[in-house]
mmCIF file of the N, C-alpha and C atoms, coordinates in Angstrom:
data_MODEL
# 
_entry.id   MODEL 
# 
loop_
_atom_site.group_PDB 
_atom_site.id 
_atom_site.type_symbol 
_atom_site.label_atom_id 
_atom_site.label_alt_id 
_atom_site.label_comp_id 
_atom_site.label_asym_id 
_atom_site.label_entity_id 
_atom_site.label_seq_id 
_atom_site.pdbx_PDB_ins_code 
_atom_site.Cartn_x 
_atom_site.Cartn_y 
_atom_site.Cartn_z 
_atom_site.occupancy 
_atom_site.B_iso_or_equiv 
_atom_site.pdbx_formal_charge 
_atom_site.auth_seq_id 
_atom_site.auth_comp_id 
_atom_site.auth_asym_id 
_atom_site.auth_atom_id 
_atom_site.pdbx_PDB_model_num 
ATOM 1   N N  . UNK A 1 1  ? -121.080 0.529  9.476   1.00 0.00 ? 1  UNK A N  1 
ATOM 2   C CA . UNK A 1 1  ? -120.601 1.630  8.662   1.00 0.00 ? 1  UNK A CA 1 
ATOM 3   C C  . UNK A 1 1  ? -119.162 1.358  8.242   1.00 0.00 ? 1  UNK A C  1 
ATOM 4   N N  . UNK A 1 2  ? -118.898 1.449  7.152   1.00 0.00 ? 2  UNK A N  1 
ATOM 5   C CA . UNK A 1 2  ? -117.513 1.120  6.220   1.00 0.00 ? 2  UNK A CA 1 
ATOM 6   C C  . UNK A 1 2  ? -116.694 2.286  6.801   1.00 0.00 ? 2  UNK A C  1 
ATOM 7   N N  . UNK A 1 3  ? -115.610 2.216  7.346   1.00 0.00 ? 3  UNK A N  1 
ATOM 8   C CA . UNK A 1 3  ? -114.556 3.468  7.359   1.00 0.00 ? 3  UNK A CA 1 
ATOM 9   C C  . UNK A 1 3  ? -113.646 3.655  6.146   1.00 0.00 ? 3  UNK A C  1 
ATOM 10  N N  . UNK A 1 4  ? -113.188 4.794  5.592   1.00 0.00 ? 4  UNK A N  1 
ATOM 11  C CA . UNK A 1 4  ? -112.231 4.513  4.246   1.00 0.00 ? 4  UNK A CA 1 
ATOM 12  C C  . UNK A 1 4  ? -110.830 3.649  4.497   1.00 0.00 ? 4  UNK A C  1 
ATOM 13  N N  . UNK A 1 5  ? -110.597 3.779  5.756   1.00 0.00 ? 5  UNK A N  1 
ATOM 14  C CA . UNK A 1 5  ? -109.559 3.029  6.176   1.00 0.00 ? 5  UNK A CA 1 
ATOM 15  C C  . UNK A 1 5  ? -109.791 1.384  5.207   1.00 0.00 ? 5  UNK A C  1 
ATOM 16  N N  . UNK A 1 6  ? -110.672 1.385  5.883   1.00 0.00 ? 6  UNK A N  1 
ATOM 17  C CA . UNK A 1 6  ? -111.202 -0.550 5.734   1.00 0.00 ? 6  UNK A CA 1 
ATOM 18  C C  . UNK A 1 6  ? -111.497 -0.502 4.331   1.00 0.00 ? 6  UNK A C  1 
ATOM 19  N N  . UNK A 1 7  ? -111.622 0.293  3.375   1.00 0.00 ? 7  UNK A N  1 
ATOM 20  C CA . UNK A 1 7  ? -111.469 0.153  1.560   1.00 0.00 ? 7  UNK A CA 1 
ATOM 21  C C  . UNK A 1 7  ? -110.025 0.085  1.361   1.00 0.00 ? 7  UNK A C  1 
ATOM 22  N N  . UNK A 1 8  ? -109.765 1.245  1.578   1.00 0.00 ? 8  UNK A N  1 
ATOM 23  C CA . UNK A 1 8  ? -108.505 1.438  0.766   1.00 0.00 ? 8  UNK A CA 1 
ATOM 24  C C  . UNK A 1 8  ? -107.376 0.479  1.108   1.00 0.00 ? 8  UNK A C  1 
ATOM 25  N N  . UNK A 1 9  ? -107.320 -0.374 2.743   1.00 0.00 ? 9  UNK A N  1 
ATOM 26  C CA . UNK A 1 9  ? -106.542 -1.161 2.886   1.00 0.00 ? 9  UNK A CA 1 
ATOM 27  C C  . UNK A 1 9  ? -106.761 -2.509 2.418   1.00 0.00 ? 9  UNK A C  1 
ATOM 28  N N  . UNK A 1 10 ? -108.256 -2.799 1.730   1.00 0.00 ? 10 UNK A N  1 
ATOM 29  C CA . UNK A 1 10 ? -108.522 -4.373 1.163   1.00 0.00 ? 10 UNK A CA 1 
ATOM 30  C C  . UNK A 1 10 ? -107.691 -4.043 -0.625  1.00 0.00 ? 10 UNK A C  1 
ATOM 31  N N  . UNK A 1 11 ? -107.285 -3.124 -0.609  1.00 0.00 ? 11 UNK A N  1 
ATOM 32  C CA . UNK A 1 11 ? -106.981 -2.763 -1.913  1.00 0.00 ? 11 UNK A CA 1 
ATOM 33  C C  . UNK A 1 11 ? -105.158 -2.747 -2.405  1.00 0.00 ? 11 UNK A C  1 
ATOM 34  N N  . UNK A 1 12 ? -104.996 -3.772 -3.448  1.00 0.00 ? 12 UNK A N  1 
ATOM 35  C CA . UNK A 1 12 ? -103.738 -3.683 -3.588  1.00 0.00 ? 12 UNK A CA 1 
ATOM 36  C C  . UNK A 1 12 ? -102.972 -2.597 -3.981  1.00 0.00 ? 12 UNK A C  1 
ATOM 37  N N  . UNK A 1 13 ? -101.816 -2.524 -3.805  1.00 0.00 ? 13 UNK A N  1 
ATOM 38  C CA . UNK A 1 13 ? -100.969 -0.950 -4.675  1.00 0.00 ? 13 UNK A CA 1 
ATOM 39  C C  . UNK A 1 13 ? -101.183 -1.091 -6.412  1.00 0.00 ? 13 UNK A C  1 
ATOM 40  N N  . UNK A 1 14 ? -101.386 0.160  -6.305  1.00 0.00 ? 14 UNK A N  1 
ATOM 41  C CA . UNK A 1 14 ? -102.035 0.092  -7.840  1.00 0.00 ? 14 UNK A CA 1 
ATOM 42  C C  . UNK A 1 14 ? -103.260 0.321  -8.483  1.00 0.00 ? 14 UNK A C  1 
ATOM 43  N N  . UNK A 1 15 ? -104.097 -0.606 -7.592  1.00 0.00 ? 15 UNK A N  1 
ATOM 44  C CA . UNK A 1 15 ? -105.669 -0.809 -8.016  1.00 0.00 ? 15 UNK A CA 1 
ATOM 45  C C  . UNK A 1 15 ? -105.994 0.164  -7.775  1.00 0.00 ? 15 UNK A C  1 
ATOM 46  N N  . UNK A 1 16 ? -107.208 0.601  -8.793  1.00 0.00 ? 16 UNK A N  1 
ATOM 47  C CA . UNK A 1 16 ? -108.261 1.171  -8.771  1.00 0.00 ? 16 UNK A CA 1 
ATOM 48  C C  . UNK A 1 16 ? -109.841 1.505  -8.254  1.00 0.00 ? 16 UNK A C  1 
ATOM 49  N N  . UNK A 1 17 ? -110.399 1.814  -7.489  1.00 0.00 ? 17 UNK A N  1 
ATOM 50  C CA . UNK A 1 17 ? -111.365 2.017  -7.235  1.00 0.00 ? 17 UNK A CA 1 
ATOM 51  C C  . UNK A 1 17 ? -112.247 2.903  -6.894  1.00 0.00 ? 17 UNK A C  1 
ATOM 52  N N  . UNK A 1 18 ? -113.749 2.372  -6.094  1.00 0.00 ? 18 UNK A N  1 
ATOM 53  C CA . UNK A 1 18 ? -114.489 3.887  -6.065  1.00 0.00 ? 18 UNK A CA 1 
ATOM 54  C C  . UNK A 1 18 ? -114.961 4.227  -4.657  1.00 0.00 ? 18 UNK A C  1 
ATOM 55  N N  . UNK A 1 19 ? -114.219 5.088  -3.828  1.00 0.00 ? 19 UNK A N  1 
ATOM 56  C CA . UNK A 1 19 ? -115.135 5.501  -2.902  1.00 0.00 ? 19 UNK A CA 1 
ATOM 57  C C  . UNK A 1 19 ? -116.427 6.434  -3.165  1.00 0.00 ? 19 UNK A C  1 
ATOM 58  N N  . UNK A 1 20 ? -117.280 5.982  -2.521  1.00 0.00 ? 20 UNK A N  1 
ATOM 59  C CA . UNK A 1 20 ? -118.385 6.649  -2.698  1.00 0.00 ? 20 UNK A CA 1 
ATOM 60  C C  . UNK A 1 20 ? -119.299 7.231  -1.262  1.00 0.00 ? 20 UNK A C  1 
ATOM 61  N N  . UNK A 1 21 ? -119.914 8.303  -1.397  1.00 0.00 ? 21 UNK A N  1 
ATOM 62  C CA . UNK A 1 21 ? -120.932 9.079  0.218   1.00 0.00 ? 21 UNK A CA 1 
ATOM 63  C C  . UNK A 1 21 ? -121.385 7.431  0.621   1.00 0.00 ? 21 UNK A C  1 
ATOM 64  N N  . UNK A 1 22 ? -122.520 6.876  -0.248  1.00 0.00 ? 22 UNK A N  1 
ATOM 65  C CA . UNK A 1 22 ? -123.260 6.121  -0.304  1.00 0.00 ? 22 UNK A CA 1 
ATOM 66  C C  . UNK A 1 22 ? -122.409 4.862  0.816   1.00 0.00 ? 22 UNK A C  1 
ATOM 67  N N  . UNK A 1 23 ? -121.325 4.160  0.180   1.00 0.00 ? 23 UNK A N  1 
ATOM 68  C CA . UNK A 1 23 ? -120.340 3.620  1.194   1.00 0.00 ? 23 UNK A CA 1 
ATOM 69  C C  . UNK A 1 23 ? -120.225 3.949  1.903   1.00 0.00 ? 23 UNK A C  1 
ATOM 70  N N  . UNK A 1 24 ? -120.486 4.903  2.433   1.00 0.00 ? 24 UNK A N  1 
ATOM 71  C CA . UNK A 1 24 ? -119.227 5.288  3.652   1.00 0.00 ? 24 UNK A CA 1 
ATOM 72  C C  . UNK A 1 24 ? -120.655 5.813  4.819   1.00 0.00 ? 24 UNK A C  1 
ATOM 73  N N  . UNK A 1 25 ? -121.860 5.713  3.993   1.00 0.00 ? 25 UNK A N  1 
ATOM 74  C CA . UNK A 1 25 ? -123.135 6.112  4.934   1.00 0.00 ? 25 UNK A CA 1 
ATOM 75  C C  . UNK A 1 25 ? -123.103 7.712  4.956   1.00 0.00 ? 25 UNK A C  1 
ATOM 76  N N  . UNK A 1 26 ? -122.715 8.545  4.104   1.00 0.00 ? 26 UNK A N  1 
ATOM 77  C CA . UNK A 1 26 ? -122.454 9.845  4.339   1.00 0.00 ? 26 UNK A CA 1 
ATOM 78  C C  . UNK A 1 26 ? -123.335 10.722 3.364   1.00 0.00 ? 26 UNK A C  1 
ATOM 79  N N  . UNK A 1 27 ? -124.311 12.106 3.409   1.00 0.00 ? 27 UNK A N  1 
ATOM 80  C CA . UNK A 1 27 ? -124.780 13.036 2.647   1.00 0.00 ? 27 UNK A CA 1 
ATOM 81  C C  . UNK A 1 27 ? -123.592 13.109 1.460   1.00 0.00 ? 27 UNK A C  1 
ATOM 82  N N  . UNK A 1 28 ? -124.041 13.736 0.661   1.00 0.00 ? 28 UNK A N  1 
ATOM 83  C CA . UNK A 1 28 ? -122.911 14.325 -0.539  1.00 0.00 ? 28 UNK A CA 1 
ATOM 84  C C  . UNK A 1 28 ? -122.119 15.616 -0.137  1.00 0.00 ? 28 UNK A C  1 
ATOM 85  N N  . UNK A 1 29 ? -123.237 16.134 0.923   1.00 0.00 ? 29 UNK A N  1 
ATOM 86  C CA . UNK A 1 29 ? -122.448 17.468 1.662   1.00 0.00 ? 29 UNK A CA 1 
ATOM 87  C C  . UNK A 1 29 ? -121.354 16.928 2.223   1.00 0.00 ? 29 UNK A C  1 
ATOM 88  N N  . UNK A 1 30 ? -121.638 16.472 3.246   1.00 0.00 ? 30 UNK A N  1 
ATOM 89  C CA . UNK A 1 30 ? -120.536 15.627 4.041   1.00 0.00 ? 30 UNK A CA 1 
ATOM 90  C C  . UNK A 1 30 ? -119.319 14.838 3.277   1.00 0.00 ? 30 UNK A C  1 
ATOM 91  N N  . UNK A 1 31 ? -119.412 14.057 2.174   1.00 0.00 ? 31 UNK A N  1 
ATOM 92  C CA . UNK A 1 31 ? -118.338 13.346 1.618   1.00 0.00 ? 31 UNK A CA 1 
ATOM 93  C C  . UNK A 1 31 ? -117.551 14.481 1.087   1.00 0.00 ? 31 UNK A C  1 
ATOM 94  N N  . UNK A 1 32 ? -118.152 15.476 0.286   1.00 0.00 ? 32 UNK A N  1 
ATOM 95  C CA . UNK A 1 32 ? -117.034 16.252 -0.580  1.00 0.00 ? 32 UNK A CA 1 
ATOM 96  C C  . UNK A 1 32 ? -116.504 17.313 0.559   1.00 0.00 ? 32 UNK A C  1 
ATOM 97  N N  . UNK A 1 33 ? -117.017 17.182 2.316   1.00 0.00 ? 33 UNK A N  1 
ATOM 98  C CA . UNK A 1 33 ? -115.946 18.017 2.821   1.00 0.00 ? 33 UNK A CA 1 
ATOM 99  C C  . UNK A 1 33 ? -114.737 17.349 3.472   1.00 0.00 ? 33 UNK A C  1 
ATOM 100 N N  . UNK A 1 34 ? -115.213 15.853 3.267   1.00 0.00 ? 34 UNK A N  1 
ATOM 101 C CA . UNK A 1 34 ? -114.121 15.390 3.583   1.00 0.00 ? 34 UNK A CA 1 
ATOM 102 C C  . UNK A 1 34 ? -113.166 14.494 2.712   1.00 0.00 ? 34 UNK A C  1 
ATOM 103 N N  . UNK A 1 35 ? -113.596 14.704 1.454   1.00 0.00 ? 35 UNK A N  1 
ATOM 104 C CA . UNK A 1 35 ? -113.030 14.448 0.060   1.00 0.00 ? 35 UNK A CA 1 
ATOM 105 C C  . UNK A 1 35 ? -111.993 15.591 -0.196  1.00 0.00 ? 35 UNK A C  1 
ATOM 106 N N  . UNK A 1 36 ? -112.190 16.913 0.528   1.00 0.00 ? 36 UNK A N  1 
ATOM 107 C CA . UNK A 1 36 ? -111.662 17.964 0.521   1.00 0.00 ? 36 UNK A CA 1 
ATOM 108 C C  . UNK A 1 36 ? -110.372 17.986 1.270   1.00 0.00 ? 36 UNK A C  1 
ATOM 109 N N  . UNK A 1 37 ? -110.882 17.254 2.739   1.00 0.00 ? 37 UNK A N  1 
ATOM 110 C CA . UNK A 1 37 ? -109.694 17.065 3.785   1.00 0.00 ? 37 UNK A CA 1 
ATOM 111 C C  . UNK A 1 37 ? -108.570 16.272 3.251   1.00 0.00 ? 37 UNK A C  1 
ATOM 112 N N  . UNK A 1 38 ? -109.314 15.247 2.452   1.00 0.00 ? 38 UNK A N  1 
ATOM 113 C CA . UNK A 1 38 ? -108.127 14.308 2.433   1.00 0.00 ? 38 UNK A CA 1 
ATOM 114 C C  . UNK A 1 38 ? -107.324 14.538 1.117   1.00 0.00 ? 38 UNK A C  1 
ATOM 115 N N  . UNK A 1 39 ? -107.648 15.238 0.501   1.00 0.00 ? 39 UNK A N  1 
ATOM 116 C CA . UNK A 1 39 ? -106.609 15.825 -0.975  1.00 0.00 ? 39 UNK A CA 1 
ATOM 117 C C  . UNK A 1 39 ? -105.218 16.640 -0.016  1.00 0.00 ? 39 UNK A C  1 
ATOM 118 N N  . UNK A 1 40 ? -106.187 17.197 0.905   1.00 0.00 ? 40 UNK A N  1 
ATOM 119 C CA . UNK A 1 40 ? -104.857 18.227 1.646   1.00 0.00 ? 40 UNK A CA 1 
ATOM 120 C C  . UNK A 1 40 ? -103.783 16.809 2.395   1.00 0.00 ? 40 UNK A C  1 
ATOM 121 N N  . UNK A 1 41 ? -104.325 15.887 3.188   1.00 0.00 ? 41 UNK A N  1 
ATOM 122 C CA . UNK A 1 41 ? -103.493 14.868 3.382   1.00 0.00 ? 41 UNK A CA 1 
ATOM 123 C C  . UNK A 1 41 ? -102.076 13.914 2.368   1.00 0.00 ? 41 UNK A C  1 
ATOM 124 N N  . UNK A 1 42 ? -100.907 14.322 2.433   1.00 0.00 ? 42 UNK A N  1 
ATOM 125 C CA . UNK A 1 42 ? -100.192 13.775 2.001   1.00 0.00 ? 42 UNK A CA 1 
ATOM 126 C C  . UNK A 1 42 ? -99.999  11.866 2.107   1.00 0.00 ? 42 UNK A C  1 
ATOM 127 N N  . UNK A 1 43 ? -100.573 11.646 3.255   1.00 0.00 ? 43 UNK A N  1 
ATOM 128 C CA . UNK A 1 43 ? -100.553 10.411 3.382   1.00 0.00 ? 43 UNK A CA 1 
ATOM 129 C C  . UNK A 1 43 ? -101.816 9.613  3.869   1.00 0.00 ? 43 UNK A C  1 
ATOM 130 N N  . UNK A 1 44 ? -102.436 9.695  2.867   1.00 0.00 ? 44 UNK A N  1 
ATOM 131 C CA . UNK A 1 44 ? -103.700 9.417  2.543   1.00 0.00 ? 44 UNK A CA 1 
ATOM 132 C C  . UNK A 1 44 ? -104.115 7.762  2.343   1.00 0.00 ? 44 UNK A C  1 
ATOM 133 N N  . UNK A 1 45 ? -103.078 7.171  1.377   1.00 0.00 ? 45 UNK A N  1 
ATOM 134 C CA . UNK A 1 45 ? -103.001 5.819  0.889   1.00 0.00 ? 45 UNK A CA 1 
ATOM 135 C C  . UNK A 1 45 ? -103.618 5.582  -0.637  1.00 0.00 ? 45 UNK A C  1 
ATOM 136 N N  . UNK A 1 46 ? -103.809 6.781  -1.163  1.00 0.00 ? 46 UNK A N  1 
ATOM 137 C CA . UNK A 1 46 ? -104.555 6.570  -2.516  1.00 0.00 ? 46 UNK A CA 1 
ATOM 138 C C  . UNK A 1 46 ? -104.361 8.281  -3.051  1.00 0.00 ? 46 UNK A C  1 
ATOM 139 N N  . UNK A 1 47 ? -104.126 8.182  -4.694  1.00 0.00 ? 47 UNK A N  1 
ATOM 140 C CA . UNK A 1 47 ? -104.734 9.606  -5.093  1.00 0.00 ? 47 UNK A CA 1 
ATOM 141 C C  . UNK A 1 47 ? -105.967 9.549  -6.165  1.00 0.00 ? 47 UNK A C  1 
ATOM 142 N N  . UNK A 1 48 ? -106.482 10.565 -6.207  1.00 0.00 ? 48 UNK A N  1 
ATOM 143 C CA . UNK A 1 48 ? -107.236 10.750 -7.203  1.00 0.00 ? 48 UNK A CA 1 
ATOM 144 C C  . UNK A 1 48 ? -107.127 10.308 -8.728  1.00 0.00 ? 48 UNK A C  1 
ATOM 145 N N  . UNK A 1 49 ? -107.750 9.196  -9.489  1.00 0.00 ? 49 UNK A N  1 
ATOM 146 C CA . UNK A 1 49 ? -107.492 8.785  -10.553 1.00 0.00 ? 49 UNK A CA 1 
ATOM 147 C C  . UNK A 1 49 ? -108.301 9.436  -11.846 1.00 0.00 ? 49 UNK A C  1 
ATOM 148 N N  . UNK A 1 50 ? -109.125 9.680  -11.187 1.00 0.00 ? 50 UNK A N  1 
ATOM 149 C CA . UNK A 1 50 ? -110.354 10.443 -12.652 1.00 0.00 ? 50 UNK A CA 1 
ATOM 150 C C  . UNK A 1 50 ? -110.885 12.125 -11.793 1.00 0.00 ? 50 UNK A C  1 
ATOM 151 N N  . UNK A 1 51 ? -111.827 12.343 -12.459 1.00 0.00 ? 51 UNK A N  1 
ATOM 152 C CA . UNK A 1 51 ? -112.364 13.839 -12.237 1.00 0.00 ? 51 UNK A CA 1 
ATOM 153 C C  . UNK A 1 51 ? -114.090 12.883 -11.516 1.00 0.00 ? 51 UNK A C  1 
ATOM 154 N N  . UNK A 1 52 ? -113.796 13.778 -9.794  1.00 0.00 ? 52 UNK A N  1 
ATOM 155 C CA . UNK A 1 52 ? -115.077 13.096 -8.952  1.00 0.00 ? 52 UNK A CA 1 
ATOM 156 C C  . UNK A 1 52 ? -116.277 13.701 -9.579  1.00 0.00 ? 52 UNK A C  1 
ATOM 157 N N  . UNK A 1 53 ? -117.540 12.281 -10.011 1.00 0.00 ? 53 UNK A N  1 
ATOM 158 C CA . UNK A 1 53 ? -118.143 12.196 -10.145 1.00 0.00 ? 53 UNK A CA 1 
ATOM 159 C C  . UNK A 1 53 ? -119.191 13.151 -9.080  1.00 0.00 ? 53 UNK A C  1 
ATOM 160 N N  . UNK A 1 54 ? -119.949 14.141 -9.264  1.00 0.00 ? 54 UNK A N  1 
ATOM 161 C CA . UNK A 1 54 ? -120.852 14.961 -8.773  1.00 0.00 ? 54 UNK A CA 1 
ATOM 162 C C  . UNK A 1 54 ? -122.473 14.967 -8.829  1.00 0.00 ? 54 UNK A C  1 
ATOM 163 N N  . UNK A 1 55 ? -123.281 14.867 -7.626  1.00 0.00 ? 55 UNK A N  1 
ATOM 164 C CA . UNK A 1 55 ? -124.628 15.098 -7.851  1.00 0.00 ? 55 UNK A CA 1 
ATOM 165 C C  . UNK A 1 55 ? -125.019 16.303 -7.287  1.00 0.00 ? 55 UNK A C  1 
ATOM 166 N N  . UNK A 1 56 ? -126.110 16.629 -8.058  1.00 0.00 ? 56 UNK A N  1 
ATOM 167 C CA . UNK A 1 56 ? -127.016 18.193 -8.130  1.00 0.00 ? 56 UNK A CA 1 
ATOM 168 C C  . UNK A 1 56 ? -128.224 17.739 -7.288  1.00 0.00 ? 56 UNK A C  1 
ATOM 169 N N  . UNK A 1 57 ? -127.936 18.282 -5.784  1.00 0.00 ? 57 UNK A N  1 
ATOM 170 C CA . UNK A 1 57 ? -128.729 18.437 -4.844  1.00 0.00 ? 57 UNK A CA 1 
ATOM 171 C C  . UNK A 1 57 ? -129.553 19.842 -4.894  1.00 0.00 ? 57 UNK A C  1 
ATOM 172 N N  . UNK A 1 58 ? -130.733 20.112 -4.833  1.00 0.00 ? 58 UNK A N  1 
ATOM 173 C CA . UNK A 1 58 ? -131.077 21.366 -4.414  1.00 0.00 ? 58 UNK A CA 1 
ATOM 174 C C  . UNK A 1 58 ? -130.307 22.561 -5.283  1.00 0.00 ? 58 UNK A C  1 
ATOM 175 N N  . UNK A 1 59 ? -130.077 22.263 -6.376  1.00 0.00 ? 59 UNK A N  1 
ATOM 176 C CA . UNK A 1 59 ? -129.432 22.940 -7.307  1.00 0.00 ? 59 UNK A CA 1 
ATOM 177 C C  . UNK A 1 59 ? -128.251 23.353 -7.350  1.00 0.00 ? 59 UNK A C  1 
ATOM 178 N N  . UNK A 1 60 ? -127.323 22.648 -6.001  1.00 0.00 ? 60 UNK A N  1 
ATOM 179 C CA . UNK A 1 60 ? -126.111 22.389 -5.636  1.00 0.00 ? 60 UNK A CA 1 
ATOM 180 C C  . UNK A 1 60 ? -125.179 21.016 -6.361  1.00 0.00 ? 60 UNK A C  1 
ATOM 181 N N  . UNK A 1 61 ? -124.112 21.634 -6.524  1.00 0.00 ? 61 UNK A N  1 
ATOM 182 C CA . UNK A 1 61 ? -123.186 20.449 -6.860  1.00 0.00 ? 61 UNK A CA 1 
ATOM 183 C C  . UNK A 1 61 ? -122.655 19.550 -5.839  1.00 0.00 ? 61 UNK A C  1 
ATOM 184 N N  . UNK A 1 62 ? -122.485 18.664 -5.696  1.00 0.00 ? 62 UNK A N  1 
ATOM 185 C CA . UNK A 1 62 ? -121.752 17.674 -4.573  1.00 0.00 ? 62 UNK A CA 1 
ATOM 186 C C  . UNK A 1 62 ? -121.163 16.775 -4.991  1.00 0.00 ? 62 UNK A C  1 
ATOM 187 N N  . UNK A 1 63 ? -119.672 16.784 -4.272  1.00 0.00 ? 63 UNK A N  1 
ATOM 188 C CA . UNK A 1 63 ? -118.991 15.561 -5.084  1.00 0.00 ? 63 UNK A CA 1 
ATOM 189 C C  . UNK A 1 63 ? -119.974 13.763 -4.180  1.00 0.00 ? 63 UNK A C  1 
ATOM 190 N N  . UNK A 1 64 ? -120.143 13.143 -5.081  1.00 0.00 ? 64 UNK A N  1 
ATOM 191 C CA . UNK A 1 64 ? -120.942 11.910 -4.479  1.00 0.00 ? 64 UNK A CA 1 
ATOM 192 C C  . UNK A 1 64 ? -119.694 10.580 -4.380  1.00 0.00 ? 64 UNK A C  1 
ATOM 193 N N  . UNK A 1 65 ? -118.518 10.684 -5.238  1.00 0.00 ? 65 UNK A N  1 
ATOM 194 C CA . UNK A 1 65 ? -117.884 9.621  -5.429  1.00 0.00 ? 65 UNK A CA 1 
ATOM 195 C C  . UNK A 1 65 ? -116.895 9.965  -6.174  1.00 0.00 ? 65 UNK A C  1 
ATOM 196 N N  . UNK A 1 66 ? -115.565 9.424  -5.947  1.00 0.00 ? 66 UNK A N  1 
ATOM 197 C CA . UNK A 1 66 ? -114.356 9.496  -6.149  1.00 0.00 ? 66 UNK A CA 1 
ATOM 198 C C  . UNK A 1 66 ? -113.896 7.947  -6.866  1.00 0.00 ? 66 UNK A C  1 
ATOM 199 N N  . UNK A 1 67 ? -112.654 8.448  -7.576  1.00 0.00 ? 67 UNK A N  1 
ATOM 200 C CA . UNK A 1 67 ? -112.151 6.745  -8.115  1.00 0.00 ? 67 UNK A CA 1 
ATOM 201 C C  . UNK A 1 67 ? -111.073 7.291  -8.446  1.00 0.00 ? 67 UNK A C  1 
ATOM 202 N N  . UNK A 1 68 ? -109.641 6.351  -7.221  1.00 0.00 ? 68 UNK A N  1 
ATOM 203 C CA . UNK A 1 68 ? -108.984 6.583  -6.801  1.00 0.00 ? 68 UNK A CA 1 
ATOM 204 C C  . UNK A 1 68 ? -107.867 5.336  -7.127  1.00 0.00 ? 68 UNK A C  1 
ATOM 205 N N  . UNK A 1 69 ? -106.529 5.573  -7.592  1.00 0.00 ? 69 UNK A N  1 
ATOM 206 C CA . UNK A 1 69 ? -105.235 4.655  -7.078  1.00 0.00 ? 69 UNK A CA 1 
ATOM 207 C C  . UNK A 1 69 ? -104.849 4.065  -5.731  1.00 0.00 ? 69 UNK A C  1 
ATOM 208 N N  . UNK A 1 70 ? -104.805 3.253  -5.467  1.00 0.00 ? 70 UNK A N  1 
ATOM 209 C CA . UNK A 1 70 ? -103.973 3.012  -3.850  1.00 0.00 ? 70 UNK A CA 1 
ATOM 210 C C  . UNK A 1 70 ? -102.276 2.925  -3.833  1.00 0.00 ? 70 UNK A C  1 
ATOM 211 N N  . UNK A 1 71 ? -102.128 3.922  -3.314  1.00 0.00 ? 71 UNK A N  1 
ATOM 212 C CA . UNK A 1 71 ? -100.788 4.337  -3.599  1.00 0.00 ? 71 UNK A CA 1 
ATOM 213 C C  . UNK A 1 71 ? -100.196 3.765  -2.024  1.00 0.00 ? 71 UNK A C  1 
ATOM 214 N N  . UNK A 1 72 ? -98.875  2.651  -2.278  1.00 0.00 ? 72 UNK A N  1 
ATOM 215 C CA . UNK A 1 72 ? -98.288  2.131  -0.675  1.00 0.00 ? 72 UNK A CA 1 
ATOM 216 C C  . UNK A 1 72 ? -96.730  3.064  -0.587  1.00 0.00 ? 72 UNK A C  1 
ATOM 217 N N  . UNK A 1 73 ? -96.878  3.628  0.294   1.00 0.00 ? 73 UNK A N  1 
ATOM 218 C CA . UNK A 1 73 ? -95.684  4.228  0.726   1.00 0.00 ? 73 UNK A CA 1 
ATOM 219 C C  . UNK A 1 73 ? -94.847  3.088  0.549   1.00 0.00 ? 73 UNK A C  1 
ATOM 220 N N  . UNK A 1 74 ? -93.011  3.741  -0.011  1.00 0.00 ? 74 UNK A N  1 
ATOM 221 C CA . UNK A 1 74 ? -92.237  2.905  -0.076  1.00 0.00 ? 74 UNK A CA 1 
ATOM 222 C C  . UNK A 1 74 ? -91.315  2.893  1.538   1.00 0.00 ? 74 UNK A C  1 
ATOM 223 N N  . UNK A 1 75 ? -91.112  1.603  2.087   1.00 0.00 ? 75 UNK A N  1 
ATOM 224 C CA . UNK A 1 75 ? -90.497  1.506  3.183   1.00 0.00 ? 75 UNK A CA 1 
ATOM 225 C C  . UNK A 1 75 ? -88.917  2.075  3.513   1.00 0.00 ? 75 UNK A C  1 
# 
């Protein structure tokens, strides 16, 4: 199982990419509550680059995947 840790740190400052439930082995329930947690996190290692991509479960919305900056704290 991929932790987001282990993405976002193969990733240079700057770059772009996509976390996704699917990666990370997670429901869509599950990713967007912790897609949720980590917006509240200031030091996260990445922000939000686009508007998260969502799937319609059970006539529910769920965020499924994010695509994100990797942002490196300056020392």
């Amino acid at each position: 199982m991929a932790f987001v840790e282990d993405i976002v740190n193969k990733q240079k400052d700057g770059a772009q990419f996509v976390i996704s439930a699917q990666a990370l082995r997670l429901d869509p329930e599950e990713f967007e509550t912790l897609v949720k947690m980590w917006m509240e996190d200031e030091n996260r290692g990445f922000e939000l680059a686009a508007v998260p991509h969502r799937a319609c479960i059970e006539g529910e919305f769920y965020i499924d995947r994010i695509t994100v900056t990797r942002v490196i704290a300056p020392k």
